[in-house]
Backbone as JSON Lines, residues from 0, in Angstrom:
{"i":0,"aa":"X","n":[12.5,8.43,82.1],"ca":[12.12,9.41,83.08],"c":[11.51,8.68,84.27]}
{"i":1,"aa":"X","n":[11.82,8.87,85.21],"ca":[11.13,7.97,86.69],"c":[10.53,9.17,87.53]}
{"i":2,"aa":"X","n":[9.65,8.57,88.27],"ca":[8.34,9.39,89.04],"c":[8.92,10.22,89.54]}
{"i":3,"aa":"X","n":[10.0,10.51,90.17],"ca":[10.88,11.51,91.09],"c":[10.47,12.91,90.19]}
{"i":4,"aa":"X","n":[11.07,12.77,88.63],"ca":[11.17,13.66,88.03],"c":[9.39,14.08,87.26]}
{"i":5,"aa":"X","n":[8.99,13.1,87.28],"ca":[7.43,13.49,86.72],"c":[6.93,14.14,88.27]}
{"i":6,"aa":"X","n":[7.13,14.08,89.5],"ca":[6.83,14.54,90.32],"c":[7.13,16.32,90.72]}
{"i":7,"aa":"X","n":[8.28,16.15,89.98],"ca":[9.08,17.77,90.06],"c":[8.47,18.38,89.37]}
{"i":8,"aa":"X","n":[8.0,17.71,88.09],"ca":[6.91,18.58,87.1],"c":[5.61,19.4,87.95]}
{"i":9,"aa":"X","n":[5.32,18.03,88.21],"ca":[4.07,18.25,88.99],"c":[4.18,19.51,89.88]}
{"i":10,"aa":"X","n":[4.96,19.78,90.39],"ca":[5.51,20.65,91.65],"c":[5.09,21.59,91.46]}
{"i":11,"aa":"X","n":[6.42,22.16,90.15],"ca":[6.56,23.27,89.14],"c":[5.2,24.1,88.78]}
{"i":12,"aa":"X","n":[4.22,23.19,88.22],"ca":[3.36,22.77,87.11],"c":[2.26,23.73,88.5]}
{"i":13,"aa":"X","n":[1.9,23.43,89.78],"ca":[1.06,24.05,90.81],"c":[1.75,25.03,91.11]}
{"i":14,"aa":"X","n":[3.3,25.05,91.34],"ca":[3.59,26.8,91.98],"c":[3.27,27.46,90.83]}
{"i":15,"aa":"X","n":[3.6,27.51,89.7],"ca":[3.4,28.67,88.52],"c":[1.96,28.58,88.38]}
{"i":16,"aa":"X","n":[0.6,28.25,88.58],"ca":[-0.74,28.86,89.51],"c":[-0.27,29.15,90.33]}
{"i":17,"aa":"X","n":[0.65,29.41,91.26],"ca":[0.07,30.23,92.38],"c":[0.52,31.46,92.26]}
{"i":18,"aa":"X","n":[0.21,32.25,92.93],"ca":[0.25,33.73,92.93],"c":[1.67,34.19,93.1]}
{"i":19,"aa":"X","n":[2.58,33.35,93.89],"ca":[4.17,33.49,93.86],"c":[4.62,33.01,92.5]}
{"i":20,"aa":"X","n":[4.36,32.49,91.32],"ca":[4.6,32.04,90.94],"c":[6.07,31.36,90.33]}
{"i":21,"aa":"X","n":[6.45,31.14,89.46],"ca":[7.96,30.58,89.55],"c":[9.53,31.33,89.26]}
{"i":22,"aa":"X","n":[10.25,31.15,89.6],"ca":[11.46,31.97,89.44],"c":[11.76,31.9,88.43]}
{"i":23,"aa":"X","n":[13.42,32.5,87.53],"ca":[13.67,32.08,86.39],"c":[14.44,30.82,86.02]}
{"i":24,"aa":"X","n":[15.16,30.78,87.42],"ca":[15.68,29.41,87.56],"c":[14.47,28.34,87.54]}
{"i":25,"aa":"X","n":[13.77,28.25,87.9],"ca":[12.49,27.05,87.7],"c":[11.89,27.45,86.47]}
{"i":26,"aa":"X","n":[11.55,28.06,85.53],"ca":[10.71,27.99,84.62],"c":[11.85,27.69,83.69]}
{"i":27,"aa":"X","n":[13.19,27.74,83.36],"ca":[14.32,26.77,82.58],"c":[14.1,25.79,83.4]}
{"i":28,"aa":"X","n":[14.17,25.63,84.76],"ca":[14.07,23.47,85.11],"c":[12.9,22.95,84.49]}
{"i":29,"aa":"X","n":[11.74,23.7,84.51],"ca":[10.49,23.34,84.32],"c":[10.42,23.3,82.55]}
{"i":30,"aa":"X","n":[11.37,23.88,82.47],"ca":[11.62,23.6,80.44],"c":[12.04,22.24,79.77]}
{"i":31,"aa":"X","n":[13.26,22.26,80.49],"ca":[14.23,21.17,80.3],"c":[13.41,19.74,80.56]}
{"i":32,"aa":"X","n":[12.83,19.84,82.11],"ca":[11.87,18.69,82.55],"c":[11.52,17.91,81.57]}
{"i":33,"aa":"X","n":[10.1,19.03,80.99],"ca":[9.08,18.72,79.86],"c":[9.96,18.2,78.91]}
{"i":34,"aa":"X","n":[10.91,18.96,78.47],"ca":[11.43,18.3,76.85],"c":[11.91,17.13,77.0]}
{"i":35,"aa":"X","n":[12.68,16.91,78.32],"ca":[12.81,15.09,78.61],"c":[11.79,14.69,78.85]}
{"i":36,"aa":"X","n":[10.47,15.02,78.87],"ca":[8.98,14.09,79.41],"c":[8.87,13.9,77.74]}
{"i":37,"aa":"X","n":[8.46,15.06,77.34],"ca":[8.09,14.81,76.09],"c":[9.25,13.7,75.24]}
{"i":38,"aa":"X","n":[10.65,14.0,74.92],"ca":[11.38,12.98,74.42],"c":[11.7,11.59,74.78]}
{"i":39,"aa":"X","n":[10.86,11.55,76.13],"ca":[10.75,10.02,76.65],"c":[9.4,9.33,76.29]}
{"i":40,"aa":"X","n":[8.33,9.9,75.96],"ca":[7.35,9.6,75.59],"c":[7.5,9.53,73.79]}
{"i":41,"aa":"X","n":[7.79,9.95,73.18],"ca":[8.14,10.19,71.77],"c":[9.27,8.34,71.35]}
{"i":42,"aa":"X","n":[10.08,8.81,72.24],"ca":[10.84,7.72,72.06],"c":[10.29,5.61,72.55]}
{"i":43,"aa":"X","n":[9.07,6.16,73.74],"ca":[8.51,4.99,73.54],"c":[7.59,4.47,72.66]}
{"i":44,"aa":"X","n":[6.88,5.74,72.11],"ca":[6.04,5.26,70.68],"c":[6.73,5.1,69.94]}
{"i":45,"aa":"X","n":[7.88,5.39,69.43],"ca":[8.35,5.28,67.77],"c":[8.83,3.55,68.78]}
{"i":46,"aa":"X","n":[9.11,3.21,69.67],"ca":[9.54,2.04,69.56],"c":[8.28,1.08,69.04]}
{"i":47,"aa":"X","n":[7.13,1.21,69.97],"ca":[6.21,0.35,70.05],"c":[5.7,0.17,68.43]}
{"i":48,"aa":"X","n":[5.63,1.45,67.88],"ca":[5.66,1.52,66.47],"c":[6.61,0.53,65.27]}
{"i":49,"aa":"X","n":[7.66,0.95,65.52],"ca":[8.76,-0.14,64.87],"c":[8.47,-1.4,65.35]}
{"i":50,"aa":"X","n":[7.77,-1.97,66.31],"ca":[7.03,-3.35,66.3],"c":[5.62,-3.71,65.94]}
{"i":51,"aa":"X","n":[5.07,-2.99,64.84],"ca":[3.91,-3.03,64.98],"c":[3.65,-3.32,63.33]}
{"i":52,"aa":"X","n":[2.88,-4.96,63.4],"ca":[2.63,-5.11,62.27],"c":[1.21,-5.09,61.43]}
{"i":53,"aa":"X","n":[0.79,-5.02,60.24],"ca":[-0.14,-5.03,59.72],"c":[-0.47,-6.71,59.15]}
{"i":54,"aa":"X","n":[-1.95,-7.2,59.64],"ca":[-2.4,-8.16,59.1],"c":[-3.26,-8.32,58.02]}
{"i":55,"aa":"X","n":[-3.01,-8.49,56.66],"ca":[-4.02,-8.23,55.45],"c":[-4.71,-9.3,55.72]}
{"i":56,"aa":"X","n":[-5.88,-9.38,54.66],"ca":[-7.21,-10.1,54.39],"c":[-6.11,-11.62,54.54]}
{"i":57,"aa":"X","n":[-5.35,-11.83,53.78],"ca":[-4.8,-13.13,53.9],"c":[-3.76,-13.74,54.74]}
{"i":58,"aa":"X","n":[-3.63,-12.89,55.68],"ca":[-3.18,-13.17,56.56],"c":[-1.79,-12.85,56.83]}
{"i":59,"aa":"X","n":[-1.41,-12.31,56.38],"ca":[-0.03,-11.78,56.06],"c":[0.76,-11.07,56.6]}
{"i":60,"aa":"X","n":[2.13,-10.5,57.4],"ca":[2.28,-9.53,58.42],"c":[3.09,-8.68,57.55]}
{"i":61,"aa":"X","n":[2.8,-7.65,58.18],"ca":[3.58,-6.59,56.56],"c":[3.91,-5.3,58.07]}
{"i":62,"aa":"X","n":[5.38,-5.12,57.81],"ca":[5.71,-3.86,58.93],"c":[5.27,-2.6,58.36]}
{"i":63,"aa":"X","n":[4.7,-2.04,59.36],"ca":[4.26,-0.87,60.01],"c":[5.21,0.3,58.79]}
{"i":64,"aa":"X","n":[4.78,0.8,57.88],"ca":[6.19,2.18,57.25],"c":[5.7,3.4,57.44]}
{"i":65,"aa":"X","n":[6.84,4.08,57.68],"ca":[6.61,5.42,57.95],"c":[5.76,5.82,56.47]}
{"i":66,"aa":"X","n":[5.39,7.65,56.97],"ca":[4.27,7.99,55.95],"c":[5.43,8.24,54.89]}
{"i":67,"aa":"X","n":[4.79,8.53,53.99],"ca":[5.95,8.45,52.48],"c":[6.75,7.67,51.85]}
{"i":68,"aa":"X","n":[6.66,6.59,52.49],"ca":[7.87,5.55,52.43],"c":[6.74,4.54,51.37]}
């Protein structure tokens, strides 16, 4: 996601406070937006995650497992 589009949020995000607030065509852009903000953010943690190791008492690197695993 690049600033252009976190900026459109932003836009969105102040007209719907205002008293005009947003059309129906903008509150689906303003949907869609978020779920790519949110799935771009989601997708850089599970990365940083899948690199992320654990160091025991002895020194040892042991990968990061999902819960249940």
């Amino acid at each position: 996601m690049d600033q252009k589009q976190i900026d459109r949020i932003n836009e969105l995000a102040r007209k719907a406070k205002s008293p005009e607030g947003l059309t129906k065509w903008e509150e689906e852009e303003r949907a869609a937006l978020r779920r790519e903000y949110v799935d771009s953010v989601l997708g850089s943690l599970r990365g940083q995650l899948d690199n992320t190791y654990i160091v025991d008492e002895k020194g040892q690197k042991h990968k990061l497992k999902k819960k249940g695993e």
